[in-house]
C-alpha positions in Angstrom: 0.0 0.0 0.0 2.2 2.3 1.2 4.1 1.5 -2.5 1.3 2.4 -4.1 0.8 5.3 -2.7 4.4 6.5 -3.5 4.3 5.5 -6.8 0.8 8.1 -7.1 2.7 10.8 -5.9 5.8 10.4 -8.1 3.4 10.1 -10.9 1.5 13.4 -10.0 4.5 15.1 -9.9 5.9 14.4 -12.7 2.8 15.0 -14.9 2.8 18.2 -13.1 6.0 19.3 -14.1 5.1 17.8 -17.1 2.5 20.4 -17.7 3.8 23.0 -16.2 6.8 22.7 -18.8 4.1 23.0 -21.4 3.4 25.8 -20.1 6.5 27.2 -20.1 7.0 26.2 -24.2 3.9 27.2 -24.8 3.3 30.1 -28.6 0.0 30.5 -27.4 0.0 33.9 -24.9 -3.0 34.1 -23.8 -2.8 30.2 -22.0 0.4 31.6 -20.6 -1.8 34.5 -19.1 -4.7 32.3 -18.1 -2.2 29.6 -16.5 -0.2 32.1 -14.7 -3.4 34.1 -13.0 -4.2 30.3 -12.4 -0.5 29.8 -10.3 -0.7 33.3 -8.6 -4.1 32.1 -7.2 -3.4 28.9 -6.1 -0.7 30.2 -4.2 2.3 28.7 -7.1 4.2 31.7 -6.9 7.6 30.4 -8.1 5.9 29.1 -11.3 3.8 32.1 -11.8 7.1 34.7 -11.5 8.9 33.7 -15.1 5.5 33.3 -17.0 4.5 37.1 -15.9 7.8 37.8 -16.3 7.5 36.6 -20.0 4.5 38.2 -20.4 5.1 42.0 -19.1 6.7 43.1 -22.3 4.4 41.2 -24.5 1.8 42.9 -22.9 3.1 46.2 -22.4 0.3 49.2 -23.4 -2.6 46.5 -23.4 -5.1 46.7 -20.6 -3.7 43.2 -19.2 -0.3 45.5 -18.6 -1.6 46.5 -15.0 -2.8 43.1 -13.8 0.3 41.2 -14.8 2.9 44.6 -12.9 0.6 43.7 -9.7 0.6 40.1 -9.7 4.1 40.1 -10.8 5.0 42.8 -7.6 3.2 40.6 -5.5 4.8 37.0 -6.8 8.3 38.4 -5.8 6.7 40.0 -2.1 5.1 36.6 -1.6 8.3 34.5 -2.7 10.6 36.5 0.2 12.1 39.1 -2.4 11.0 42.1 -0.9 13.4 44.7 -1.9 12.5 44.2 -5.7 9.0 43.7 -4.7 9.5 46.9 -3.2 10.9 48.0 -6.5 8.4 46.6 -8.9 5.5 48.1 -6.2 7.4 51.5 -6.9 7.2 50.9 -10.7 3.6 50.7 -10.5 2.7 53.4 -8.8 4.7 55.0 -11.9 3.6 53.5 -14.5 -0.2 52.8 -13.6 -1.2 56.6 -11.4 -4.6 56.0 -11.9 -4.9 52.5 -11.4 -6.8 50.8 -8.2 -4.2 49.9 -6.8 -1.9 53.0 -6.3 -2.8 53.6 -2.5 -1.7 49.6 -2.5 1.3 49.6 -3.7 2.5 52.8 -2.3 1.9 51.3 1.2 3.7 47.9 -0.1 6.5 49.5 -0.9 7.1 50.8 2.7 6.1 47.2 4.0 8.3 45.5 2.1 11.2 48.0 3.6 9.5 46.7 7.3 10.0 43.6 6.1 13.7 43.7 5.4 14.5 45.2 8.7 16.7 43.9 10.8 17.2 43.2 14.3 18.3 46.4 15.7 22.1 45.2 16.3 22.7 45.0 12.8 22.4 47.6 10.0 19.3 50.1 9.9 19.4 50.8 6.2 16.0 49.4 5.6 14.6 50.0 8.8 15.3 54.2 7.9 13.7 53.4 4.7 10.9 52.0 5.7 10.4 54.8 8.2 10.4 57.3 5.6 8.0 55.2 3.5 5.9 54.9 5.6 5.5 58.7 6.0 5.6 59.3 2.8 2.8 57.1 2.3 0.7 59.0 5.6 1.3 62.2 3.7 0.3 61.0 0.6 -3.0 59.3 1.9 -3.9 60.9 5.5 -7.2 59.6 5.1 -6.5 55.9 4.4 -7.4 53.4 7.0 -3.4 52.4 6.8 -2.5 55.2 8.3 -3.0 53.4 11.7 -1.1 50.5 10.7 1.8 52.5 9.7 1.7 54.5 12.8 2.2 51.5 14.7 5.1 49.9 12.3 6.7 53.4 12.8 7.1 53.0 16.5 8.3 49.7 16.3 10.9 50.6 13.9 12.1 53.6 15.5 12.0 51.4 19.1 15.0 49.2 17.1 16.4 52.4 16.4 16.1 53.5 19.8 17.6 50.6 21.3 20.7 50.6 18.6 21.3 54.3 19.6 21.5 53.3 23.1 23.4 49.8 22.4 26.4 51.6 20.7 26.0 54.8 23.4 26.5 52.5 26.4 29.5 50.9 24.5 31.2 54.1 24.9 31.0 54.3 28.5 31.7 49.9 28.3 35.0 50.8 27.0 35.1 54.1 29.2 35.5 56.3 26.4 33.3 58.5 28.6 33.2 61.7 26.8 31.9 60.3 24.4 29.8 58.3 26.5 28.1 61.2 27.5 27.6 63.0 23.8 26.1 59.5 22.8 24.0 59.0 25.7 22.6 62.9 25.5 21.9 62.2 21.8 20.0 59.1 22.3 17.6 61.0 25.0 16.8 64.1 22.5 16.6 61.9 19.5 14.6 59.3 21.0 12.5 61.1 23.7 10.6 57.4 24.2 13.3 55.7 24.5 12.9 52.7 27.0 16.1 53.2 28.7 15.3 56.6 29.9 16.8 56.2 33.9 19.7 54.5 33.0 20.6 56.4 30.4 20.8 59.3 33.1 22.6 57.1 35.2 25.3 56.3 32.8 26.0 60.2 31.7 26.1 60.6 35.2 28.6 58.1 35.9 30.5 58.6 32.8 30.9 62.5 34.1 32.3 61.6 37.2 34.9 58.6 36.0 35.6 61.6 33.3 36.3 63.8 36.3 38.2 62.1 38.6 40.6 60.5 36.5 41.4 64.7 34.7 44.1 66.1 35.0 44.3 68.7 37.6 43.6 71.7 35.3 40.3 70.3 34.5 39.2 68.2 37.3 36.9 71.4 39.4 35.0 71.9 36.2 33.9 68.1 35.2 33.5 67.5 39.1 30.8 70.6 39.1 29.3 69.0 36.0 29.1 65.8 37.8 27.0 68.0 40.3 24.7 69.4 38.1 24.2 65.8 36.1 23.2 65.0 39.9 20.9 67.0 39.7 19.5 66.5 36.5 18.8 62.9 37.3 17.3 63.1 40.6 14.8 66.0 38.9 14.1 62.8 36.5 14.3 60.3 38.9 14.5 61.0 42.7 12.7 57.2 43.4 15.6 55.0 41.6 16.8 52.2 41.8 20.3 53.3 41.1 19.4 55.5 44.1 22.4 54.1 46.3 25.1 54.1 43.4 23.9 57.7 42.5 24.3 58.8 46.6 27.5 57.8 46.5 29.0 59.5 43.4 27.4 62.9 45.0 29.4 62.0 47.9 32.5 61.9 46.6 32.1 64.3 44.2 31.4 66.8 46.5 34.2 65.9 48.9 36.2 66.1 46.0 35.6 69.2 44.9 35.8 70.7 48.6 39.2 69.3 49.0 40.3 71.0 45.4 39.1 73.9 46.9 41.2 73.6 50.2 44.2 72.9 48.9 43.5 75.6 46.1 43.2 77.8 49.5 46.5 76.9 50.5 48.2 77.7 47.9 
């Protein structure tokens, strides 16, 4: 039985590749066109790409043009190629301004962008793009009921951004590089106002100020040490409830002893 049952589906198979290469050698046009709206709509995308892709420049200026660009833009998004999806969705919105499907394909080709962003470690090319897509497409269409949808793909996107900002900030202050710890770190809070990592980013520019102090040379030391203080300051405005509340305490502490014994010694002299 269980023979028999292989031997049907090697025979299926093959008669379907059989056909399918018919197809494919086929003079007659329109049965291409017919069998290749047939594959897109049973899902056969991989079959359906090269017969549409035969048939765009047969077609060209017809009105079967339009419905082959689409389905063809659509066979390469549904197939995992979505940058030249995104590309052929572009195209259409060129080439076919008055078609249907405009609003569609303008949102696709921000999608498609969503789609080929990346974790936030890695690079943010497409994730940019797609931001700026997707606005483009809210400013084109404020009225759609997409708008939401790319509202919501927005935040998540610029969330990854967010979170790269902040992952090659803190590695700044990892490798105590801490002036530039503390540009980064500013950066990230007035670029990304929502940024999840709000109270320890404070925390970090504050420590980073004070390593940055303390380890100046003389000449410089009083002035970083007083903008230790006022990055005190800044945080507990932000966050007098913390939980770095201890570690914070501490650094005004010694920075404040610090800077009084700078002072006494500057006395002395």
């Amino acid at each position: 039985m269980k023979q028999f049952f292989l031997f049907i589906f090697f025979a299926s198979t093959l008669y379907s590749c059989s056909k399918y290469q018919k197809v494919l050698k086929s003079d007659d046009i329109n049965f291409k066109y017919e069998q290749a709206v047939k594959y897109y709509k049973n899902s056969e995308f991989n079959k359906a790409l090269p017969i549409f892709n035969e048939l765009i420049p047969i077609y060209k200026g017809t009105n079967k043009s339009e419905e082959i660009a689409f389905y063809f833009a659509y066979s390469h998004y549904y197939t995992g190629d979505f940058l030249m999806a995104s590309y052929l969705f572009n195209r259409f919105t060129i080439n076919f301004p008055r078609s249907k499907h405009v609003e569609e394909c303008k949102y696709m080709v921000a999608y498609c962008h969503y789609q080929e962003a990346p974790e936030f470690s890695l690079d943010a090319t497409n994730t940019i793009l797609a931001i700026d897509k997707f606005q483009e497409f809210i400013d084109k269409y404020p009225e759609s009921e997409r708008v939401d949808r790319c509202n919501s793909l927005m935040d998540e996107l610029r969330l990854n951004l967010s979170r790269k900002a902040f992952a090659n900030a803190k590695q700044y202050h990892t490798t105590e590089n801490y002036r530039a710890a503390i540009i980064a770190l500013d950066n990230v809070l007035i670029d990304y106002p929502d940024v999840e990592n709000r109270e320890e980013i404070y925390f970090l520019i504050l420590e980073s100020s004070y390593f940055l102090a303390v380890n100046s040379i003389l000449s410089k030391k009083a002035k970083r040490l007083n903008m230790t203080i006022e990055y005190y300051n800044q945080f507990m405005d932000n966050y007098s409830e913390s939980k770095y509340s201890d570690q914070v305490k501490k650094i005004y502490d010694i920075t404040k002893t610090t800077i009084e014994q700078l002072k006494s010694n500057q006395d002395e002299i």
